[in-house]
C-alpha positions in Angstrom: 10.2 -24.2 -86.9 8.2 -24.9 -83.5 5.1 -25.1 -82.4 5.8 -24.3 -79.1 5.3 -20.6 -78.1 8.1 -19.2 -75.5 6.1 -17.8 -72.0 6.1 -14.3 -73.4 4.1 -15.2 -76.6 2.0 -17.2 -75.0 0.5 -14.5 -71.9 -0.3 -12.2 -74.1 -2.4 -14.4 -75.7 -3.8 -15.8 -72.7 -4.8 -12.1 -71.4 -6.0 -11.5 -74.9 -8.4 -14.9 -74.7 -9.3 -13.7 -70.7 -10.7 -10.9 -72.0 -12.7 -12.2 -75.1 -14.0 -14.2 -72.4 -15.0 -11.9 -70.0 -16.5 -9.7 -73.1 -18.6 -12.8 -73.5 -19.4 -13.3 -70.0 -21.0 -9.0 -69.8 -23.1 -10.0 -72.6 -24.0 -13.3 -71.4 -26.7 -12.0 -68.5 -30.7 -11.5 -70.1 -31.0 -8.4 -68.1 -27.8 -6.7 -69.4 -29.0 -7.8 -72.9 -32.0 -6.3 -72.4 -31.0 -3.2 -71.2 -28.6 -2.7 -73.8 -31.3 -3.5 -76.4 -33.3 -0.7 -74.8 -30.4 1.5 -75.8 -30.7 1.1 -79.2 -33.1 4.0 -79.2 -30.7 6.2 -77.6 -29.6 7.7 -73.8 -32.1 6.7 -71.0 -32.2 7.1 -67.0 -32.2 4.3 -65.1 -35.8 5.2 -64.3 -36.7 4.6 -68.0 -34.5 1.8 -68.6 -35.9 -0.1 -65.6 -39.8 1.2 -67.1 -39.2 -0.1 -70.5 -37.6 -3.6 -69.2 -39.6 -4.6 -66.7 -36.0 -4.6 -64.1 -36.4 -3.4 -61.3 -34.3 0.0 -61.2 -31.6 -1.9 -58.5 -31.1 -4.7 -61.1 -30.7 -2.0 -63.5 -28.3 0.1 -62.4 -26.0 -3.2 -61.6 -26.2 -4.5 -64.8 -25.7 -0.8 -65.6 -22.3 -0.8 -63.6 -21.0 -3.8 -65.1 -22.2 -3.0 -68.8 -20.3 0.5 -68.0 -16.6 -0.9 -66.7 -16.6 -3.3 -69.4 -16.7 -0.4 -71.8 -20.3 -1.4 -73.8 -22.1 1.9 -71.6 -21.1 5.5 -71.4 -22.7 8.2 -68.5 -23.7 11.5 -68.6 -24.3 13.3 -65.1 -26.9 15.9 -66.2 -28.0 17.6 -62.2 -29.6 14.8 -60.2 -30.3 12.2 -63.1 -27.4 10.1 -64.8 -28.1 9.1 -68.8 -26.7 6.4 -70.3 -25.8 5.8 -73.9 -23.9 2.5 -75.7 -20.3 3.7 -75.8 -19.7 2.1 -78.9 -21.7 2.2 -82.3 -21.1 -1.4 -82.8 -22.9 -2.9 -80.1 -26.4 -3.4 -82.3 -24.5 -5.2 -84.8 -22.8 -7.4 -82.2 -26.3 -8.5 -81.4 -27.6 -9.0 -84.3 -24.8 -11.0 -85.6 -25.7 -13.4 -82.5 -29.5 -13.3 -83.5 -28.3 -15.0 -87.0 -25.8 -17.1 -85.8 -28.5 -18.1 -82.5 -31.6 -18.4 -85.3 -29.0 -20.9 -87.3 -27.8 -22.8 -84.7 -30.7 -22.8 -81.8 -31.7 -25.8 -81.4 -27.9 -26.8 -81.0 -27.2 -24.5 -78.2 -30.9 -25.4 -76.7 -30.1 -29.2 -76.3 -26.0 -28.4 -75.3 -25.3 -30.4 -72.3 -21.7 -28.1 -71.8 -23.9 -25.1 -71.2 -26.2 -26.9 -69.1 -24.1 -27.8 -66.6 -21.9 -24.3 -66.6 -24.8 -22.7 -66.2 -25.8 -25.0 -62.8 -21.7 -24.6 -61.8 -22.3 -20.6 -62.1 -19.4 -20.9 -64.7 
């Protein structure tokens, strides 16, 4: 039996690993995080997001946008305001699973060198 996986095995799995990448990448901003943490507690305006995080409501609603296509943030119009929600109940435990694994592992990814220089490439 090979290794070797024909072209239509392997794109699927590439598009699969793309987007576990990219769900990394929405989550990988401090702003985004934040705002998402302040959603814990349950739908919030922009206005109140952008009160209880110290972003300015511009920031906001772009991290908003981006949180929103990649499926983490759900709207609701209600007359001249919009509220948003997490879209998915397991968002909070996504985090906190991070806060373990980051309170294990933190002075690791601290001192990485990799991330470093990704994060000066805008990678």
């Amino acid at each position: 039996m090979s290794s070797v996986q024909s072209p239509e095995a392997a794109e699927p799995r590439a598009l699969l690993v793309d987007s576990e990448v990219r769900f990394f990448r929405a989550l990988g901003n401090a702003q985004r995080l934040r705002v998402l943490e302040a959603l814990f507690e349950g739908e919030k305006s922009v206005g109140e997001l952008a009160a209880e995080t110290r972003i300015t409501p511009s920031q906001v609603s772009t991290g908003l946008s981006c949180l929103k296509w990649c499926g983490f943030v759900a709207a609701r119009p209600a007359g001249r305001w919009v509220y948003y929600r997490l879209a998915d109940p397991r968002v909070p435990q996504i985090l906190e699973l991070a806060r373990e694994m980051v309170s294990r592992h933190a002075e690791a990814l601290y001192s990485c060198t990799t991330l470093s220089l990704d994060e000066r490439a805008g990678t």
